[in-house]
Kinemage of the C-alpha trace (Angstrom):
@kinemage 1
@onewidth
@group {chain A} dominant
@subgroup {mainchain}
@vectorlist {calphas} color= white
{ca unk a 1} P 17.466 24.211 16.306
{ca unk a 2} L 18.703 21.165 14.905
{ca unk a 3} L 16.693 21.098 11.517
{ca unk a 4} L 16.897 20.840 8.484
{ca unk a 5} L 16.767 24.052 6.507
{ca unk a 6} L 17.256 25.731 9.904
{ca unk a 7} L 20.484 24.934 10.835
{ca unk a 8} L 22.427 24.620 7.605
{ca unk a 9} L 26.050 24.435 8.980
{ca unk a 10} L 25.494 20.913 10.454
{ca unk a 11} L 25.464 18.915 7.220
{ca unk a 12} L 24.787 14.930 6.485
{ca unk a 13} L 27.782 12.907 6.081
{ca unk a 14} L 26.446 10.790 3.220
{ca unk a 15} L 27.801 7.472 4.898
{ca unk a 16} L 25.272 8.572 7.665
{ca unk a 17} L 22.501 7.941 5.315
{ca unk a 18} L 20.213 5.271 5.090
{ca unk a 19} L 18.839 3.698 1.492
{ca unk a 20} L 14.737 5.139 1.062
{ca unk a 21} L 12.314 2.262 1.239
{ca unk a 22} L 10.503 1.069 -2.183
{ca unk a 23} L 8.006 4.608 -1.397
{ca unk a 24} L 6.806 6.838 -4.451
{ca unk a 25} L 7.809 10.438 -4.055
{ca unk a 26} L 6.479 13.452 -6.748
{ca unk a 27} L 8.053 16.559 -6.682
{ca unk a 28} L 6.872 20.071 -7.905
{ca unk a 29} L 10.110 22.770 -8.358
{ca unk a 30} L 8.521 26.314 -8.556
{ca unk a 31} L 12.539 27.256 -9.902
{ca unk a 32} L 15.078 26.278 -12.040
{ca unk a 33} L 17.795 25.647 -9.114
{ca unk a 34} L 15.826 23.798 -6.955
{ca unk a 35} L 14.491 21.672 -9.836
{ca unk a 36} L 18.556 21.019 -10.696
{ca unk a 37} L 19.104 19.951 -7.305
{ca unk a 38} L 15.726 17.703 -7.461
{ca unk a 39} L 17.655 16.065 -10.352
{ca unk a 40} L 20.946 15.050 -8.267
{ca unk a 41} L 18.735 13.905 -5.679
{ca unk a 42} L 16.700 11.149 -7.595
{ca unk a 43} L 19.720 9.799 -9.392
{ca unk a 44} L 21.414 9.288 -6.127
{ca unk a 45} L 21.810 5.568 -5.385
{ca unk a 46} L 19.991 5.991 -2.063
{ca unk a 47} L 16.755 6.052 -3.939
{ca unk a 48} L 17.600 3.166 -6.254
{ca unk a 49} L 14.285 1.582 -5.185
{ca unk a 50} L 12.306 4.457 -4.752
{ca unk a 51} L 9.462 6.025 -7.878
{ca unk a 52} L 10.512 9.812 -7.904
{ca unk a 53} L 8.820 11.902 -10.282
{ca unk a 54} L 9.037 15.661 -11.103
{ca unk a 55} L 7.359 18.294 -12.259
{ca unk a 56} L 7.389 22.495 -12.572
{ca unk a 57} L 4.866 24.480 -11.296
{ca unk a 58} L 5.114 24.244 -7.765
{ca unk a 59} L 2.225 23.948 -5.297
{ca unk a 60} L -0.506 25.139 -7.654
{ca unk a 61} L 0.207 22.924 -10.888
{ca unk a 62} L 0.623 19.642 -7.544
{ca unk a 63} L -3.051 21.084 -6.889
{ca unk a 64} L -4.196 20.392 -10.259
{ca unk a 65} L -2.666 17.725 -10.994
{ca unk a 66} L -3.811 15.277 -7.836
{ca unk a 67} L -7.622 16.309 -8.527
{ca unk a 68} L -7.359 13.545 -11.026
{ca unk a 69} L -4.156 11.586 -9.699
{ca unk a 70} L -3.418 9.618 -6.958
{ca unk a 71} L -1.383 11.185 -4.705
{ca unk a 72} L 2.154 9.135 -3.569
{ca unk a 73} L 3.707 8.354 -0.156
{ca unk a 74} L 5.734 11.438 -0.147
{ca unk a 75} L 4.727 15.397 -1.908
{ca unk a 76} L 7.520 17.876 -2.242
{ca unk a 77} L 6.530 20.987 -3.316
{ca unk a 78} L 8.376 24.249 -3.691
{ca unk a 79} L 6.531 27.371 -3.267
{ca unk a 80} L 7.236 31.794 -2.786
{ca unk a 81} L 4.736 32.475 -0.414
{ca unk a 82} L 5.563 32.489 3.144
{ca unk a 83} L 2.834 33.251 6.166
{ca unk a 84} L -0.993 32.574 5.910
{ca unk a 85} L -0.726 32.337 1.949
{ca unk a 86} L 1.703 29.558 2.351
{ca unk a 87} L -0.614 28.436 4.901
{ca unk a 88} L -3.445 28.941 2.710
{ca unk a 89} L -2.215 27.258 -0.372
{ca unk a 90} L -1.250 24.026 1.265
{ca unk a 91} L -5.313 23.662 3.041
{ca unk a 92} L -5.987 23.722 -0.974
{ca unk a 93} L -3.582 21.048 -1.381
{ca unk a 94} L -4.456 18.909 1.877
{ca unk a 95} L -8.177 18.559 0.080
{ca unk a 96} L -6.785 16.986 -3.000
{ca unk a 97} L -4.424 14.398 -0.568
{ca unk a 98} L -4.745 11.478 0.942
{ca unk a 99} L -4.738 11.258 4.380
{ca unk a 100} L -1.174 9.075 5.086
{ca unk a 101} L 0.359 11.451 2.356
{ca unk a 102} L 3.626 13.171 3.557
{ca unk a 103} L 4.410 16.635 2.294
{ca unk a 104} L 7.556 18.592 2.421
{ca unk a 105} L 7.374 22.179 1.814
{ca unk a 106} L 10.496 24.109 -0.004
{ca unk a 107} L 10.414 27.562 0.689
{ca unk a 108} L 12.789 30.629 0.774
{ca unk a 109} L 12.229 32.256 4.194
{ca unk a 110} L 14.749 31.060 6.963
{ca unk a 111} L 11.827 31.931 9.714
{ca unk a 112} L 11.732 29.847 12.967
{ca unk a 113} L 8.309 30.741 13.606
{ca unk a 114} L 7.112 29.869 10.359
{ca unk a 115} L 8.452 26.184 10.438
{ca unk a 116} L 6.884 25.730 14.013
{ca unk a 117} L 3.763 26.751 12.778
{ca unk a 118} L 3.858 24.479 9.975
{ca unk a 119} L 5.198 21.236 11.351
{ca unk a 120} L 1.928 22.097 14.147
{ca unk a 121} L -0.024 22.166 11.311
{ca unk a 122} L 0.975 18.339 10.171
{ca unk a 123} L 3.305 19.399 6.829
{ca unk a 124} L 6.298 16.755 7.217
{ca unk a 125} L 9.420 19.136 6.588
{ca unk a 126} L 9.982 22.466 6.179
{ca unk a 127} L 13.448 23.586 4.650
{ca unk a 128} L 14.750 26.510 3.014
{ca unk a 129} L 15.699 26.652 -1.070
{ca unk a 130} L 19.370 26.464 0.235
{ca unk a 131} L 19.570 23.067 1.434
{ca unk a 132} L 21.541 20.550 0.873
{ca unk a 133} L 20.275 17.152 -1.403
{ca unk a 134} L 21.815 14.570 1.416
{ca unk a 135} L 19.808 16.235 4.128
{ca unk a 136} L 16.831 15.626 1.865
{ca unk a 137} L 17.605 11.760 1.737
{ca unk a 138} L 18.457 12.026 5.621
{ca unk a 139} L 15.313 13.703 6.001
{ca unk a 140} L 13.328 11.507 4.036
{ca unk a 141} L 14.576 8.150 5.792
{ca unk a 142} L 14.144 9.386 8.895
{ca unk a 143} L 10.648 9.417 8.423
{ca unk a 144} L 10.392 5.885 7.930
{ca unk a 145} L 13.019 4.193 9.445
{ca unk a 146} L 12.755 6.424 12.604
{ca unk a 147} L 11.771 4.056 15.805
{ca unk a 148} L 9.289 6.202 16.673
{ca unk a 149} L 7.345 6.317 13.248
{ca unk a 150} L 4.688 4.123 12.391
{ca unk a 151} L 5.297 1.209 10.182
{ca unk a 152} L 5.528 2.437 6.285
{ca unk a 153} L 3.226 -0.773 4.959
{ca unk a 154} L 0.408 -1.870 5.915
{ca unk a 155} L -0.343 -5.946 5.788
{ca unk a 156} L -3.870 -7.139 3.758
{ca unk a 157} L -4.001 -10.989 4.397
{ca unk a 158} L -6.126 -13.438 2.240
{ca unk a 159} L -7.702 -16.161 3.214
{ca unk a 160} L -10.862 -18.632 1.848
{ca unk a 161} L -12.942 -19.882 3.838
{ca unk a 162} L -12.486 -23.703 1.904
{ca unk a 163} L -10.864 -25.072 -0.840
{ca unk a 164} L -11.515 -23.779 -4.424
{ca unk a 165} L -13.102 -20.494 -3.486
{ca unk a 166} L -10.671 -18.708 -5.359
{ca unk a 167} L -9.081 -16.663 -2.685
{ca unk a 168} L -6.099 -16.620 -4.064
{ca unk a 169} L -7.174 -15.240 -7.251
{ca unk a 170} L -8.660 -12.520 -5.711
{ca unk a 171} L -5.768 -11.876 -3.306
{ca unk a 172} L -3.620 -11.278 -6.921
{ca unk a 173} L -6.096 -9.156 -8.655
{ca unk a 174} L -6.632 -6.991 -5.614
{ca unk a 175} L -2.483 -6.779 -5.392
{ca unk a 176} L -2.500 -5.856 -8.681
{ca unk a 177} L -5.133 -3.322 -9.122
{ca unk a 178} L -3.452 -1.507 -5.793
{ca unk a 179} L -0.164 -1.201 -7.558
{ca unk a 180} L -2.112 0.262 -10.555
{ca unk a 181} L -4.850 2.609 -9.037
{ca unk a 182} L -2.781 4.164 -6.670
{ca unk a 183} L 1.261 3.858 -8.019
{ca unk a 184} L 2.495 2.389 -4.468
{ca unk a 185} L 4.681 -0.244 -4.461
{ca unk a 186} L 3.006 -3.436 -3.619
{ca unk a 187} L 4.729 -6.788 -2.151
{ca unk a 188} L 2.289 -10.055 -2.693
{ca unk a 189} L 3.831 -12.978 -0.802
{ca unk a 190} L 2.373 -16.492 -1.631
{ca unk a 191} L 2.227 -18.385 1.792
{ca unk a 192} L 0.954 -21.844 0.213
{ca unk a 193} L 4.679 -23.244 -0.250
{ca unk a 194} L 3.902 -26.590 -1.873
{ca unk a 195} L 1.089 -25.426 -4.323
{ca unk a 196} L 0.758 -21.625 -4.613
{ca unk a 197} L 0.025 -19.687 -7.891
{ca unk a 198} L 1.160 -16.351 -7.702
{ca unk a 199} L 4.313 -17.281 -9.895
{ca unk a 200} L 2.192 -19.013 -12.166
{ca unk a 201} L -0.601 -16.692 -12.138
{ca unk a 202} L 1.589 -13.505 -12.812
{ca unk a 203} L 4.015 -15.847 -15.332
{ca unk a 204} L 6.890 -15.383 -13.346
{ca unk a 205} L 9.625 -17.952 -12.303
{ca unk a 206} L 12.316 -16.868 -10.521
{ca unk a 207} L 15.110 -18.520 -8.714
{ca unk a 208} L 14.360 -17.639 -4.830
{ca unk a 209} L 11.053 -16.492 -3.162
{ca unk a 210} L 9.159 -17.075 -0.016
{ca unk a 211} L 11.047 -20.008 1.271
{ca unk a 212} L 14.346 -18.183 1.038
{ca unk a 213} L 12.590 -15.205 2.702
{ca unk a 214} L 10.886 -17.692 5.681
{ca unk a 215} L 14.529 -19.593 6.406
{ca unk a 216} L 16.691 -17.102 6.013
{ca unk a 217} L 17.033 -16.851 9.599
{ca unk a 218} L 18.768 -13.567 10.665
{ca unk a 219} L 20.183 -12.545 7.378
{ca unk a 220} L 16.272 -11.372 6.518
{ca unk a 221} L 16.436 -7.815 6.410
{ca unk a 222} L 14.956 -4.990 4.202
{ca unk a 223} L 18.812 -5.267 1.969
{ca unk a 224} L 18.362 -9.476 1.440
{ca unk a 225} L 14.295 -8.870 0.676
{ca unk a 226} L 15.092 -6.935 -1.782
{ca unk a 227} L 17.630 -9.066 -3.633
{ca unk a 228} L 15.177 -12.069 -3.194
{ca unk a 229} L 12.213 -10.007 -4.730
{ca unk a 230} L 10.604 -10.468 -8.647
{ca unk a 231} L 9.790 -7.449 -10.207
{ca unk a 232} L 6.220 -8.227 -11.791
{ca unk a 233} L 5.417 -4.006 -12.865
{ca unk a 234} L 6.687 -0.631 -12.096
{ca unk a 235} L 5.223 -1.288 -8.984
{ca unk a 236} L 4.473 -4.672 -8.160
{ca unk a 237} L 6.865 -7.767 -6.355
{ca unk a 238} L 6.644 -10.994 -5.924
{ca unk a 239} L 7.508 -13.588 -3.496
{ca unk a 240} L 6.812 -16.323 -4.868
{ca unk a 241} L 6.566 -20.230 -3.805
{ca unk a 242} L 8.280 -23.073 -4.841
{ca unk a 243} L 5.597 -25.105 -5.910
{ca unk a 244} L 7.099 -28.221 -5.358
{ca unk a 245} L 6.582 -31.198 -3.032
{ca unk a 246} L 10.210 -32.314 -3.063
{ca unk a 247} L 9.680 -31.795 1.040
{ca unk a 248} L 7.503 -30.275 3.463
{ca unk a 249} L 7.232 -27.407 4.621
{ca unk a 250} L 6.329 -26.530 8.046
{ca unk a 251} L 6.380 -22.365 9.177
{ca unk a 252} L 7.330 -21.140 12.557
{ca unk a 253} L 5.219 -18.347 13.975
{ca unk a 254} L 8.443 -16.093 14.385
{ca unk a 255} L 9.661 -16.928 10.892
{ca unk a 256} L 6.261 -15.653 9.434
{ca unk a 257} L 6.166 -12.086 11.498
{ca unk a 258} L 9.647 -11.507 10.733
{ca unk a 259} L 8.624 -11.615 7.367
{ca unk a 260} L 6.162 -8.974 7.791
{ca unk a 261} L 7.669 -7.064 9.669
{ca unk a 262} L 10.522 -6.628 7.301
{ca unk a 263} L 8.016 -6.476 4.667
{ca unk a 264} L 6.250 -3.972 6.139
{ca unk a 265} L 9.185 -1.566 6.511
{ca unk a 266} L 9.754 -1.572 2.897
{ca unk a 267} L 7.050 -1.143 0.701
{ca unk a 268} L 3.684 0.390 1.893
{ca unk a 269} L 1.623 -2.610 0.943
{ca unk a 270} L 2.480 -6.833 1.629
{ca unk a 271} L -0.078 -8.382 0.770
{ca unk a 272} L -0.520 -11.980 2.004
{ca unk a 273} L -1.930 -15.083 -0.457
{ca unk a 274} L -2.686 -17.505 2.317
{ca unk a 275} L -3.303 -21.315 1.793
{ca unk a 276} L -7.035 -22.204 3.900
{ca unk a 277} L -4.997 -24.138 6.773
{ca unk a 278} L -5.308 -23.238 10.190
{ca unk a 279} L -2.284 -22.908 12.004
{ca unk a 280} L -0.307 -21.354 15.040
{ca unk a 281} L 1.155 -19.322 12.542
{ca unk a 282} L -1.614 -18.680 10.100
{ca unk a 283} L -4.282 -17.421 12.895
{ca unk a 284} L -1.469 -15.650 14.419
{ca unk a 285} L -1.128 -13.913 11.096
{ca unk a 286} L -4.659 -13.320 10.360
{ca unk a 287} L -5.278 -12.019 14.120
{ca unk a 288} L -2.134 -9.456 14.019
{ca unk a 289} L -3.062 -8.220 10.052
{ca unk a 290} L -4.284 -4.277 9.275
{ca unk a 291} L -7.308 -5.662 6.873
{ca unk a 292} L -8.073 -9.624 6.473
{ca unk a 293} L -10.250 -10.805 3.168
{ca unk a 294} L -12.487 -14.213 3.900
{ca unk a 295} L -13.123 -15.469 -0.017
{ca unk a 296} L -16.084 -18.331 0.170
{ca unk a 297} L -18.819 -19.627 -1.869
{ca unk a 298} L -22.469 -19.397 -1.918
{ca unk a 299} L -23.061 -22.814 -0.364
{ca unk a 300} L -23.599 -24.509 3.101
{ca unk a 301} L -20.006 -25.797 3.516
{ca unk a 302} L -18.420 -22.156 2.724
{ca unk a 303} L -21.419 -20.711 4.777
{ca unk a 304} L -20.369 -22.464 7.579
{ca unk a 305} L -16.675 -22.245 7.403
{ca unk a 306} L -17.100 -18.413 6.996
{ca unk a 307} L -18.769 -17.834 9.507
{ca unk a 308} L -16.464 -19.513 11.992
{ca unk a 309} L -13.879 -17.776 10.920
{ca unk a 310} L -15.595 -14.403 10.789
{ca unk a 311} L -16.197 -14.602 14.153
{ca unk a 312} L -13.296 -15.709 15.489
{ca unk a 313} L -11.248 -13.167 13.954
{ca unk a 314} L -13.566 -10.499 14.987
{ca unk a 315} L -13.442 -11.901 18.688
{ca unk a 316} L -9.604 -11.473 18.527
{ca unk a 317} L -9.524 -7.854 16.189
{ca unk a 318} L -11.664 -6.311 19.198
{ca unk a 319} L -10.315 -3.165 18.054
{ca unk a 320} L -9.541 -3.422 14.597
{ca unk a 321} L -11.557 -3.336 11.284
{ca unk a 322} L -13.671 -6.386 11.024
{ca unk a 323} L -12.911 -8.862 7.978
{ca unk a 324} L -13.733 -8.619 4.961
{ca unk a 325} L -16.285 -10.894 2.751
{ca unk a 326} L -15.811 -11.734 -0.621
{ca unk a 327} L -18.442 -13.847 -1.868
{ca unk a 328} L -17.063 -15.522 -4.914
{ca unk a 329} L -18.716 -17.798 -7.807
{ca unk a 330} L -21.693 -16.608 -7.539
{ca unk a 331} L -24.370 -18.345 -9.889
{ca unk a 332} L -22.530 -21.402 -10.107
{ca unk a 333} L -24.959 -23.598 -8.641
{ca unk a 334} L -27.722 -21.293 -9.517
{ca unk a 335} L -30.456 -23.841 -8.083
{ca unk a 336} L -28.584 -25.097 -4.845
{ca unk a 337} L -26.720 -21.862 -3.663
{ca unk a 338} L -27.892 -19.703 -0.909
{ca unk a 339} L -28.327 -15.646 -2.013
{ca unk a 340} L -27.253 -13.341 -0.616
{ca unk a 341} L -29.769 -11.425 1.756
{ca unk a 342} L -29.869 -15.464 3.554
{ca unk a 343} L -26.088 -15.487 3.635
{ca unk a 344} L -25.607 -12.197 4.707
{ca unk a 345} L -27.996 -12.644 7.646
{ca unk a 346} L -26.391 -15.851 9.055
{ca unk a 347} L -23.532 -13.839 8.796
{ca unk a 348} L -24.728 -11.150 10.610
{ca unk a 349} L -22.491 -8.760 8.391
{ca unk a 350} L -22.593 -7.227 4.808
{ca unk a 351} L -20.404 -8.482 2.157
{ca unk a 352} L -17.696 -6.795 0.953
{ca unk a 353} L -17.844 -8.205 -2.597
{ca unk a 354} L -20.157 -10.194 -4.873
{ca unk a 355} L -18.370 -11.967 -7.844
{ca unk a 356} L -20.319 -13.314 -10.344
{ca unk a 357} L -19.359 -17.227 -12.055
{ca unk a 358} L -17.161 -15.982 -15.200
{ca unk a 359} L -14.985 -18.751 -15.756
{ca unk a 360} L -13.882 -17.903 -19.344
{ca unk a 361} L -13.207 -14.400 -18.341
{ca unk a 362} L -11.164 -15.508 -15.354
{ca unk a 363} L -9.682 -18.441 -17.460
{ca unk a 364} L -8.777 -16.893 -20.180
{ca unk a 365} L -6.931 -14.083 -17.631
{ca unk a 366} L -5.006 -17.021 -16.034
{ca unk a 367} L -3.321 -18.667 -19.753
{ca unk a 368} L -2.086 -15.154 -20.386
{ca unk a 369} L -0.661 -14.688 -17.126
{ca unk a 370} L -2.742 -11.870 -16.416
{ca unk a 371} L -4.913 -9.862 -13.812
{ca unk a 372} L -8.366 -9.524 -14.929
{ca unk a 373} L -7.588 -5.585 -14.949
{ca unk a 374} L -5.238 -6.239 -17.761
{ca unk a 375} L -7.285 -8.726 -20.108
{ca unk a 376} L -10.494 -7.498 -19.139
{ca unk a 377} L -9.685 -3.680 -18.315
{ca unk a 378} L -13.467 -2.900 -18.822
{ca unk a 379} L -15.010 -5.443 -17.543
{ca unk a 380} L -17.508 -5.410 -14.372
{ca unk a 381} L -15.292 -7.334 -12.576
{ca unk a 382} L -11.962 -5.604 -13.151
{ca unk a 383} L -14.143 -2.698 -11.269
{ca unk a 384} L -14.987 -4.639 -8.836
{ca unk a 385} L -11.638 -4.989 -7.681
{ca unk a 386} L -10.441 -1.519 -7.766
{ca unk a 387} L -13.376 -0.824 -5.542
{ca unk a 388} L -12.016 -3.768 -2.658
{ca unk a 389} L -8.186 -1.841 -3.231
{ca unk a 390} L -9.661 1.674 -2.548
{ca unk a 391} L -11.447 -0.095 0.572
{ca unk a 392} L -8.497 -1.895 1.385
{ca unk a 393} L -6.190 0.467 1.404
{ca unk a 394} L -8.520 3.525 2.562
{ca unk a 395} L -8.205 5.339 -0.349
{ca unk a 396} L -10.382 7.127 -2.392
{ca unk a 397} L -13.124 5.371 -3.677
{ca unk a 398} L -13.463 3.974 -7.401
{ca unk a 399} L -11.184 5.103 -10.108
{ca unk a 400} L -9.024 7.996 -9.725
{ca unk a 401} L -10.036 9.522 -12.297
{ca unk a 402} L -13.680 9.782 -10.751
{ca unk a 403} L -12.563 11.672 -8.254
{ca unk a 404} L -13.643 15.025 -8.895
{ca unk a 405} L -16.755 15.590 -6.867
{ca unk a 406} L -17.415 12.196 -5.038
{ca unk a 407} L -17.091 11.866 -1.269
{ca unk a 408} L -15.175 13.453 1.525
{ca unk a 409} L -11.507 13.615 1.173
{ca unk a 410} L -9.142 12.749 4.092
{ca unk a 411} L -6.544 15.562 4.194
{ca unk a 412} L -2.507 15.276 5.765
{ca unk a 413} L -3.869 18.704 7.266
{ca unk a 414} L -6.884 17.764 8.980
{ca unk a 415} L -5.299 19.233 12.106
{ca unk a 416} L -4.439 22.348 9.930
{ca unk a 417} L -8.423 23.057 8.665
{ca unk a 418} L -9.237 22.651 12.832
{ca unk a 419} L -6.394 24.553 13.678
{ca unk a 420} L -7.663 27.779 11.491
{ca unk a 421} L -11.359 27.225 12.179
{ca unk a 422} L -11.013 27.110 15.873
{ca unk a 423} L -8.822 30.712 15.479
């Protein structure tokens, strides 16, 4: 059998091996070999971009430890049991991870049987203590850059409803606070070429951003991204616009899914600041996204607007998660608005989000070229928006650190818990 772990004469050539994506991987070594060999792999170039973090204790300390942590795009754990305690062990595991988590299991019996019945059971990648650290990286890229796996990122588009809702300030915040809460690496592109703030809004200014991305032709791939990318945090990157009306700008559908689909084979979230425009390429966008925000106000104009666009989108997302509403500004016009029971019945759908009018709060954010999270870490609002990432993203809800106790957890071995039920 041609696996890894399972057929260690038929090594990687490391010219056969593809760079990891920008992916967070957290690894827990059970023994002091396999915890040297972690070391060579995470200082080997291939995983330049990539967030690797390691720890001792094997599968019981990764146990503890992600009852109060968010858990990354990859788990390696090592462990010494073998058969139903393995088996065992990892269901403890599976209720303390997310449910797009990938695990790889490092064990020390070379037993067919036992990797069949775990790779059955939905663990990633079983290989013996013995292997080598370029199958790992093989291993590792295959499961992203594989034709047949699904796309590492998923795409969260922005939009408001009219001008000066403030969708683009929630579009950042919400980047932000997803790159914070959950330690995944986050890509916020800002579509509005001639005006857009996410350079500005994050105090950033770099030399090449969206438009080099956009007409860039053929040369865009997940290597000239990269380059073209700001670092904002640990975890955060920009694409930024050039903010300048020195000429116009006019996007090609193809230009704009290339993009994303790039994007989305790098980091595991792009999120898209979108100027209020409709376009070929814009609805195209909006239509073809995993989760779409509508930002409007509490009046007759963003009423309106919202609505149209609400149910257009959900005419064309037959079979995909409705859009979101964020409500924004809310007791701005406290004598001419329309609440929010009214507005939520001529929408005919619940809203996502209800901001409250803090303009010092949100303007004192903007002249330090923060996120709200940052200036205003305690504030009401900076909750708010870790609540729209964890529903964005379909993560746990609220802060990680709340969740001991609160809802159901999604599980990598939901197929595993059936599996042993059912026998």
């Amino acid at each position: 059998m041609d696996r890894l772990g399972l057929n260690t004469g038929n090594k990687t050539g490391s010219d056969d091996v593809r760079p990891i994506p920008r992916i967070s991987i957290q690894i827990f070594c059970e023994t002091d070999s396999v915890a040297t060999k972690m070391q060579r792999f995470a200082s080997d170039r291939r995983l330049s971009r990539t967030h690797v973090k390691s720890h001792m204790g094997g599968s019981r300390a990764a146990i503890e430890f992600y009852q109060s942590a968010p858990t990354p795009n990859v788990i390696i754990v090592e462990s010494p049991l073998t058969g139903d305690a393995l088996v065992d062990e990892l269901g403890m595991l599976a209720n303390v991870c997310d449910a797009d988590t990938r695990v790889i299991v490092i064990g020390k019996a070379n037993d067919v049987d036992l990797y069949r019945r775990l790779i059955k059971f939905g663990v990633s990648e079983y290989i013996v203590d013995s292997f080598d650290t370029m199958d790992l990286i093989h291993t590792i890229g295959e499961m992203f850059a594989s034709p047949d796996a699904e796309p590492l990122g998923r795409s969260i588009v922005f939009v408001g409803a009219k001008g000066g809702s403030g969708s683009s300030t929630i579009a950042q915040n919400t980047a932000w606070s997803i790159s914070e809460l959950f330690k995944n690496e986050v890509i916020i592109a800002d579509f509005d070429l001639a005006g857009g703030t996410v350079g500005l809004n994050f105090n950033q200014d770099p030399a090449q951003g969206i438009a080099e991305a956009l007409f860039s032709g053929e040369k865009l791939d997940e290597i000239y991204l990269d380059r073209i990318l700001a670092k904002c945090t640990d975890h955060l990157n920009l694409l930024t616009a050039p903010a300048s009306l020195d000429r116009t700008y006019e996007l090609a559908r193809e230009e704009v899914d290339r993009l994303v689909e790039v994007a989305q084979g790098s980091v595991p979230y792009f999120v898209a600041d979108m100027p209020g425009h409709w376009a070929d390429w814009s609805s195209s966008l909006l239509a073809t996204a995993d989760e779409v925000v509508i930002t409007t106000t509490p009046d007759l104009t963003g009423l309106r607007n919202a609505k149209n666009m609400f149910d257009n989108l959900s005419q064309k997302r037959k079979n995909d998660p409705k859009p979101h509403i964020v409500l924004n500004q809310i007791g701005r016009g406290k004598d001419t608005e329309i609440k929010l029971a009214a507005f939520e019945d001529a929408l005919e759908t619940k809203v996502a989000l209800a901001i409250p009018f803090e303009p010092h709060l949100f303007g004192t954010a903007v002249n330090n070229g923060q996120m709200i999270g940052e200036s205003s870490a305690k504030s009401p609002i900076a909750a708010q928006f870790k609540t729209l990432a964890a529903v964005l993203t379909r993560r746990s809800e609220g802060v990680m650190a709340e969740r001991k106790g609160k809802g159901m957890k999604l599980s990598f071995l939901n197929r595993l818990r059936g599996k042993k039920s059912a026998a």
